[in-house]
Phi, psi and omega in degrees: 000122154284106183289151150199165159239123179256132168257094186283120186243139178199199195298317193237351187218158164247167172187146186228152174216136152241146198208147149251111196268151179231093151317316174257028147261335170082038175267079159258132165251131191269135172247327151234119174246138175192153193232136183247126177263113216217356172039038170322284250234083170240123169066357178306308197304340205265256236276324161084029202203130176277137166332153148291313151010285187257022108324284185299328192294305145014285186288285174009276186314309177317310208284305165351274208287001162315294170339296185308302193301305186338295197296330157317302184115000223286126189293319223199115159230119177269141166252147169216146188225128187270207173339270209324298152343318189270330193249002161280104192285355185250053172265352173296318176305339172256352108351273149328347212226310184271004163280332182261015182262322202231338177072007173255156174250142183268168204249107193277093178258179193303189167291269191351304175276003168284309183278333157296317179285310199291306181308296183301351194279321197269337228228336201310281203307303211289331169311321167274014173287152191232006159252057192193125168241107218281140073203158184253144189245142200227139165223133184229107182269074182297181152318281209261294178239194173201146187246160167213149194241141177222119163200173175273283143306310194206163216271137192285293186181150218218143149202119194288150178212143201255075149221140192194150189281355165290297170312318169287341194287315194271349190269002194222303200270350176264116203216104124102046188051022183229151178285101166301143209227105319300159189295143147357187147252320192294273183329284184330305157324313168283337160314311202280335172322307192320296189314328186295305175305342201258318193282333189280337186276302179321302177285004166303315212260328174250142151307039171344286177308325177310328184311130143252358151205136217269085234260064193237126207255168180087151206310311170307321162307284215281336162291294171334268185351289180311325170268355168279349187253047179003043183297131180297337186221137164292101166244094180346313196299312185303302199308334185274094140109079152255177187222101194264135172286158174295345193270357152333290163283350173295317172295327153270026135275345166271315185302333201252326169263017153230023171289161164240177220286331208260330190271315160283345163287351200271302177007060194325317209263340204280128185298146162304331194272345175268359203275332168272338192220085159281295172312321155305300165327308142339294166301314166297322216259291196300346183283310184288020139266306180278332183285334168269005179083010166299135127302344200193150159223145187291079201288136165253148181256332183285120185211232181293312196296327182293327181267324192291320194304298189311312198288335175296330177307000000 
C-alpha cells in the first residue's frame, strides 16, 4: 500500500482525499475525504481574473488539508486545477499561494486530462459489474465545465465543455449581482440553448448515442441523487451507484428551477454553497439523459479525486 493524496481544485469546491492504493489489487482504502465550497471561479467568465476573495477562501481551504495530509502521513501529494484556474489570467497568484502552502505546484490540466481521470476514478469497481452494459459514457458536471468520457476499460474518446453549474448561474441566472429567485422562463431557455449547444461540441468529438450506460459524478449528481432517495442527511453509502431514472430528474430539476432560493435552502441534503446553482446543474444532467436517451443515470462518489490518488499510487 501506498498512502497519497489528491487534491481536486475546481470552479465551486476544492475536496481532498488520502488513501492507501495498492495498484496492483486495484485496493483504495479512504482514509479522509472532504469537500470545501471556496467558489474560485466567482466572476472568472465575466472578468477573466481569480477573486482575491476566492483566492483566499482557497488558501484557507489549503492551509486545512495541509494539516490533514501531515497528520496522516501521505507519502505523495498531486494538487490538480481544474476550469476556474485553467481561464485565469492571475493564475500565477494561485499558483504561487498553494506551493507555499502544500509545498506542491499545482497542476493546471486540460479538460482531455480531466476527463481521464474522473473516468478512472469512476469506471474502476464498476468493470466486473455484469448488470452495467459497456460502454460507459462518465460526465463530470463541474463549476465551470463538464466533462465527457466514453470508454470500456480505458477511455475511448474524451471531451470537455464550458457549462457548468456555477458558469451557467452566472451567465444566465445573475442580474445586477444577485441569482434571480426564481430565474425566468426566458432565462431558463437561453441556459438551456447554451447547454444544447455545448452537448453538439461534445459529440463531435465523443460518441454519445454509443453509451449504454451513463455514469454521472460531482456535487450536482450526487445532490439531485439525494433528494431523489429522499434522504434526510446526505449518505455517501446511499448516493454511490444509485441508480436515479430519467423522469426522476426531470422532475427535481423543474422542481429546482422554480423553487426560490428559500425553498431550496430548506432542503435537508442540500449544501449551502449548491443552493443558487443547482438549478443549473440539474438542468445539464437532464439535457444529457435526453439527448443519449438514458433511462436511468448511475451515480459515483468515486470520480477524479479517485483517479488523481491512483495515478499518484
Amino acid at each position: 500500500m501506498t498512502r497519497v493524496a489528491g487534491i481536486d481544485c475546481g470552479t465551486n469546491s476544492i475536496r481532498l482525499l488520502v488513501a492507501d492504493c495498492d495498484p496492483a489489487t486495484g485496493e483504495l482504502v479512504e482514509l479522509d475525504r472532504r469537500m470545501t465550497i471556496v467558489r474560485l471561479g466567482q466572476g472568472v467568465d465575466k472578468t477573466g481574473r481569480l477573486a482575491p476573495e476566492a483566492l483566499e477562501r482557497t488558501f484557507a481551504a489549503c492551509r486545512e488539508y495541509a494539516a490533514v495530509i501531515k497528520e496522516l502521513g501521505a507519502e505523495r501529494v498531486r494538487f490538480v486545477a481544474t476550469s476556474a484556474s485553467r481561464d485565469a489570467e492571475n493564475r500565477a497568484d494561485f499558483v504561487r499561494g498553494v506551493l507555499d502552502i502544500l509545498g506542491v505546484e499545482p497542476e493546471v490540466i486540460s479538460g482531455e486530462q480531466e476527463a481521464e481521470f474522473s473516468f478512472t476514478g469512476a469506471t474502476r469497481e464498476l468493470t466486473g459489474r455484469t448488470d452495467l452494459e459497456r460502454p460507459f459514457l462518465v460526465v463530470d458536471i463541474g463549476g465551470g465545465s463538464t466533462e465527457f468520457v466514453v470508454g470500456e476499460r480505458h477511455v475511448r474518446a474524451a471531451r470537455s465543455v464550458d457549462v457548468g453549474c456555477v458558469r451557467m448561474t452566472e451567465r444566465h441566472l445573475v442580474v445586477d449581482g444577485e441569482v434571480t429567485d426564481p430565474p425566468t422562463a426566458g432565462q431558463i431557455a437561453a441556459m438551456r440553448a447554451d447547454i444544447e449547444a455545448a452537448l453538439d461540441l461534445a459529440a463531435e468529438a465523443v460518441p454519445l448515442a454509443e453509451a449504454r450506460t451513463l455514469v454521472g459524478l460531482a456535487g450536482s449528481v450526487t445532490t439531485v441523487a439525494a433528494i431523489a432517495l429522499g434522504l434526510d442527511a446526505y449518505e455517501s453509502e446511499r448516493i454511490h451507484h444509485s441508480r436515479i431514472s430519467y423522469e426522476q430528474v426531470r422532475e427535481i430539476s423543474g422542481r429546482m428551477l422554480t423553487a426560490t432560493h428559500a425553498e431550496r435552502s430548506a432542503i435537508p441534503v442540500m449544501h449551502p454553497g449548491r443552493v443558487d446553482v443547482i438549478g443549473a446543474g440539474a438542468l445539464v444532467l437532464l439535457a444529457i439523459m435526453e439527448r443519449t436517451g438514458a433511462a436511468e443515470v448511475v451515480v459515483s462518489e468515486h470520480d477524479i479525486l479517485d483517479g488523481i490518488a491512483w495515478s499518484v499510487a
